[in-house]
Structures are given as structure tokens and as C-alpha cells.
C-alpha positions in Angstrom: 114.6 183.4 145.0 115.3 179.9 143.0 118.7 179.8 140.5 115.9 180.9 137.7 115.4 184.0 138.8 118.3 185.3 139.9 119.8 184.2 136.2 116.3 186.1 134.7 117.3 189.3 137.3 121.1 188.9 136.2 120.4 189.1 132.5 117.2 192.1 133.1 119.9 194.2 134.9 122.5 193.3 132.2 119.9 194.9 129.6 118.3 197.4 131.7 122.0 198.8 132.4 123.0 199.9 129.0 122.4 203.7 129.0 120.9 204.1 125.5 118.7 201.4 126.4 117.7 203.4 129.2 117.3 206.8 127.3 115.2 204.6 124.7 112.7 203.8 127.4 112.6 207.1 128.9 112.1 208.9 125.7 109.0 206.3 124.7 107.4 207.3 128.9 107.8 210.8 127.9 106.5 210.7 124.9 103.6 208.0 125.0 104.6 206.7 122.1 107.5 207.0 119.4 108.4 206.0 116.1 111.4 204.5 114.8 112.6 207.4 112.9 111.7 209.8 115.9 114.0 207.6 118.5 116.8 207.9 116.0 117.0 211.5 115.0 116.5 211.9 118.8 119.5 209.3 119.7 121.7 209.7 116.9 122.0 205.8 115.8 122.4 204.3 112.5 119.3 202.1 111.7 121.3 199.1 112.3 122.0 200.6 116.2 118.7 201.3 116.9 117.5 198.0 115.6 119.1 196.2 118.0 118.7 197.7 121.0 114.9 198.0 120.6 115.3 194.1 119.8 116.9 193.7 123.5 114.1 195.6 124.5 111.4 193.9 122.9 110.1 192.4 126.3 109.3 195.9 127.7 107.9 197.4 124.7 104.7 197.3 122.1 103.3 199.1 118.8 100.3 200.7 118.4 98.1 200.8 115.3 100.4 203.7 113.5 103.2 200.9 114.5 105.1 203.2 117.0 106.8 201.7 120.2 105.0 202.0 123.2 106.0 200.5 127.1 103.6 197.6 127.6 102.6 196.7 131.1 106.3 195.5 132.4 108.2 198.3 130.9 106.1 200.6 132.4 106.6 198.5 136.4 110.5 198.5 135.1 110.8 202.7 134.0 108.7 203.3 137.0 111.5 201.5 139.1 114.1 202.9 137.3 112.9 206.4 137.8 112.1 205.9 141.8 115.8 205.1 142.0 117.2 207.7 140.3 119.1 206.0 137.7 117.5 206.6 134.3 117.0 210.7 135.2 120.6 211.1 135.8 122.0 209.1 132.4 122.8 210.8 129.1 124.3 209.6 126.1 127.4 211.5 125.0 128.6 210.9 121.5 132.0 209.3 121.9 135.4 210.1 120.6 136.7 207.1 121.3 138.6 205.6 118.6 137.8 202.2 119.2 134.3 203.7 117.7 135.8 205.3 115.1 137.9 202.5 113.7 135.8 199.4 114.4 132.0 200.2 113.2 130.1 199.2 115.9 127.1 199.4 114.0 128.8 195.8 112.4 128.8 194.5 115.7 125.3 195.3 116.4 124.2 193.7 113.2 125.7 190.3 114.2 124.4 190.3 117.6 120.3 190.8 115.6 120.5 187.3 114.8 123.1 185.3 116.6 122.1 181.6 115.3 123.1 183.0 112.0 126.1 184.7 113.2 127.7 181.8 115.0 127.0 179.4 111.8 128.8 182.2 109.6 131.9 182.7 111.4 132.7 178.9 112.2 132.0 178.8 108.3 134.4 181.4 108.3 137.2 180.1 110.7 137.0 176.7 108.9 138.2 178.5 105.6 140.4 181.0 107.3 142.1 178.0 109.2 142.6 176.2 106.2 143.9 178.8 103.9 146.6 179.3 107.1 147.0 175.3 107.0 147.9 175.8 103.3 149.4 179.3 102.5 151.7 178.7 106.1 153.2 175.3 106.6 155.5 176.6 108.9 152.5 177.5 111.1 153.4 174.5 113.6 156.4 172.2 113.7 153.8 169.2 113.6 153.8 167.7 110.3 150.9 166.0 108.8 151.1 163.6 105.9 149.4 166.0 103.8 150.3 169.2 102.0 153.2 169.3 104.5 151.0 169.6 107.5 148.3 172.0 106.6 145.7 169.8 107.7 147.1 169.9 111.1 148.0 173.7 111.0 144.4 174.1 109.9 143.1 172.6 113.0 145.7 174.1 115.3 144.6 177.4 113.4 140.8 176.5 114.5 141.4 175.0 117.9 143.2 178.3 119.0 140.5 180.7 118.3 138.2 178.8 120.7 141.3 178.3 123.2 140.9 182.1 122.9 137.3 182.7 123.9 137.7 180.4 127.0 140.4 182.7 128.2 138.2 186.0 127.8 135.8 184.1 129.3 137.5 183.5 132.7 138.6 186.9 132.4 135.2 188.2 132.2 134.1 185.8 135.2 137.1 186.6 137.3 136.5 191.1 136.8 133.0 189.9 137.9 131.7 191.1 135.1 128.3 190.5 133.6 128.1 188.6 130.4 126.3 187.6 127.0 128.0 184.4 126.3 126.8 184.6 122.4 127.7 187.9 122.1 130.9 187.3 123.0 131.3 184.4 120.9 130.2 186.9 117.9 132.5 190.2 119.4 135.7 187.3 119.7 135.4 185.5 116.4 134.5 189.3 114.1 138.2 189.5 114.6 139.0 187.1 112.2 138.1 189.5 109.6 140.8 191.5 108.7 142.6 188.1 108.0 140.9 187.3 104.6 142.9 191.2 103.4 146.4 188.7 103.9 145.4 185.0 103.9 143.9 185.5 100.3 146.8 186.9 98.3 148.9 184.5 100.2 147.2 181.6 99.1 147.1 183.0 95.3 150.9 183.4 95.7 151.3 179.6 96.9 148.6 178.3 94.8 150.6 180.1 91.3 153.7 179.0 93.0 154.6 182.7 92.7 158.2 183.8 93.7 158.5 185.3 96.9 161.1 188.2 96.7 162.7 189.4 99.2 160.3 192.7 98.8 157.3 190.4 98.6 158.1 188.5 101.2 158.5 192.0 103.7 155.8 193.9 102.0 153.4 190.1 103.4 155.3 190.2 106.9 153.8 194.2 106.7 150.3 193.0 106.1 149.7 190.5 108.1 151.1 193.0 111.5 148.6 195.4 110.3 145.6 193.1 110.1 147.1 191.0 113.3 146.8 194.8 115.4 143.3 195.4 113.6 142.1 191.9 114.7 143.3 192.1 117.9 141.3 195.8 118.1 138.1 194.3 116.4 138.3 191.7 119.7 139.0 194.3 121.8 135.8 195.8 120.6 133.5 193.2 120.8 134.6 192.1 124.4 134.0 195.3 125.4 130.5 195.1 123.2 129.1 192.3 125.1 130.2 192.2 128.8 130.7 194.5 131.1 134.2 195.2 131.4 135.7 198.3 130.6 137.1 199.5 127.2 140.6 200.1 128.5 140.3 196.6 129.9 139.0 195.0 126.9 142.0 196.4 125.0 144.3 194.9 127.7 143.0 191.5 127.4 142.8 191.5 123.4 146.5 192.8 123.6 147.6 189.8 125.8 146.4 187.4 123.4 148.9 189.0 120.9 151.8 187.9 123.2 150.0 184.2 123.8 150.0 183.7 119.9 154.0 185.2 119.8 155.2 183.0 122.5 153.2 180.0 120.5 154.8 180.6 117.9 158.6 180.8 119.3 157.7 177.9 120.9 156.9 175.8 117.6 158.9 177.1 115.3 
């Protein structure tokens, strides 16, 4: 088997493994042929859910004239396989409890990963702005001065630079658990994390912009903020590494967490 087709068998196996994938399949073999509002009263996913998993199963599937999803030639060879060894019999999907569901909409994430040309351009489009307003609103970000604005243009870019410095580091951690993963998903599940930044970075920048006074109130009730939207990111990330590789939730959380200390120790370092 050449390099291409172990990557093409790596990244079947990597689709093929996700158990409401697998129900999705088995449901349309059982079945003949389902609708979209039949596989989601059956599964119950939002729209956006469903959407995407029958997009990663495209490949395997095909409408029919009333438009419902039927297995085409290969996803019948790769049910058939699937049944012989005993995996897609034995897997249910359980409604989950866990709160990183609860908290973190993974319907969100699902909705990114549809399109992810389109997701990448709007979070770089996002991190350029977020970077800035913390090159602007935080001059203390970094001990390196720039001659402007009293180095935001080089807290900007430091701001920019360590987001990616992050996603290399969950990527070796993904390679080194062995795990299987969607490089762009990833990308997407790292970077939705940046969200919960725009709840602190904008009134911040109003208050430096109006050259507001920070009292001492103020200035606690930003500190406040900014921890509870620095543990949110850091559970968003959590969520999308767990999203779109194959390591486990707890693990996920671990490696999100330790990126908390890396930006800490940063920051004692330059400050």
C-alpha cells in the first residue's frame, strides 16, 4: 500500500469511527432510505449537527428523487464491513451530560467545521483585531516597546504570533497521544477560543479610547472579566481539541489548561 492510501485509509477510519456517523449509516441500511428530518428526530441533533456529519459522509451516501439519503455503492461495501466486524451493531449514542456540552454549544463548532475555507479566513480576521485591540487597550502586554502607541504594534503581533505558537503545541500533543487528526479542524476548534475575548477587549478599548478613569473598582471589576473569559477560552479550546482529534475529553481539558500556565509564566517573564 503506497503513502496515498494509507493517508486515504487513515482519514476513512478517522470518519468512519465517530459513532453517530456510524448510527447515521446504519439507520439509512435499515431503512433504505431516510430523510433529513427522519435521521434527526431519530438522532436527536440540531439541524446544524446533522448537517455536518452527513457532509463527512457525503462520499458514502446519495438522494433519491423524494431527495432522501441513501448508501451509494461504497457505503454499502463500507456498512457491510462495518457490520461483519461487529463494530456498528454494538455502538449507541447516549445523550451526554457532559458539561463541556452543556457550556460550549457544540453545534457552533460543527457549524465552523461545514465550511472551513471560510472559517479559517474569519478567525485570522478575527485574531488580527483581537491582537490589536490587546496591542492597544494593554501596553503592558510585553516589556518590548515599539515606537508606536507605546508598543502596541509589537504586543499586537506577539498577541498574534502566540496563538499559532499555541496550535503547534496541540499539535505535537496530538501526534505524540498518537492520536488521529483533522489538521483544519483543529485550526477552527483552537482559534473558536478567541471568542469570549471580544466580552473584555471591547470595553477596554472604549475605556482607553475615552481615556476613562480606571478606579480602583474598575480596574478589579476588568481583572474579573478578563479570568472569566481567559477559563471560558481555555474550555472553548478544550472543546474543539477534543472536537477534531481523537484524544480524549479529560485530556483535551489537560492540554487547554496547560496553555493557561504557558501564557502566566509568559507573562511573569515580560513584565
Amino acid at each position: 500500500m503506497n503513502s496515498l492510501n494509507i493517508e486515504e485509509s487513515t482519514e476513512e477510519m478517522r470518519i468512519l469511527s465517530n459513532p453517530i456517523r456510524q448510527r447515521i449509516l446504519k439507520l439509512i441500511l435499515n431503512q433504505g432510505s431516510v430523510s433529513f428530518t427522519s435521521l434527526k428526530e431519530e438522532l436527536e441533533l440540531t439541524d446544524g449537527s446533522l448537517f455536518y456529519h452527513i457532509k463527512m459522509l457525503n462520499e458514502y451516501m446519495q438522494k433519491d428523487q423524494q431527495n432522501f439519503y441513501q448508501l451509494n455503492d461504497k457505503g454499502k461495501i463500507v456498512v457491510d464491513s462495518l457490520i461483519h466486524k461487529q463494530v456498528i451493531q454494538t455502538v449507541e449514542v447516549k445523550k451526554t451530560t457532559w458539561f463541556l456540552d452543556k457550556i460550549t454549544f457544540p453545534d457552533m463548532f460543527y457549524y465552523f467545521f461545514s465550511d472551513p475555507l471560510r472559517s479559517l479566513i474569519e478567525f485570522n480576521l478575527l485574531l488580527i483585531i483581537i491582537a490589536w485591540l490587546f496591542g492597544v487597550s494593554n501596553t503592558q502586554f510585553s516589556s518590548i516597546e515599539s515606537i508606536l502607541e507605546g508598543g502596541a504594534i509589537v504586543n499586537a503581533i506577539i498577541s498574534f504570533i502566540h496563538w499559532y505558537f499555541y496550535l503547534l503545541i496541540i499539535v505535537v500533543v496530538v501526534k505524540v497521544l498518537k492520536s488521529e487528526i483533522n489538521f483544519k479542524e483543529l485550526w477552527i476548534g483552537v482559534f473558536a477560543g478567541l471568542l469570549p475575548y471580544f466580552v473584555y477587549l471591547i470595553p477596554t478599548a472604549i475605556i482607553y479610547y475615552t481615556n476613562t478613569t480606571i478606579y480602583p473598582w474598575l480596574g478589579i471589576l476588568m481583572n474579573v472579566i478578563f479570568s472569566i473569559c481567559k477559563i471560558y477560552s481555555t474550555i472553548l479550546v478544550a472543546q474543539g481539541i477534543n472536537l477534531s482529534t481523537g484524544i480524549k475529553r479529560y485530556q483535551a481539558l489537560i492540554v487547554a489548561s496547560i496553555l493557561i500556565i504557558i501564557d502566566y509564566i509568559y507573562l511573569m517573564i515580560t513584565l
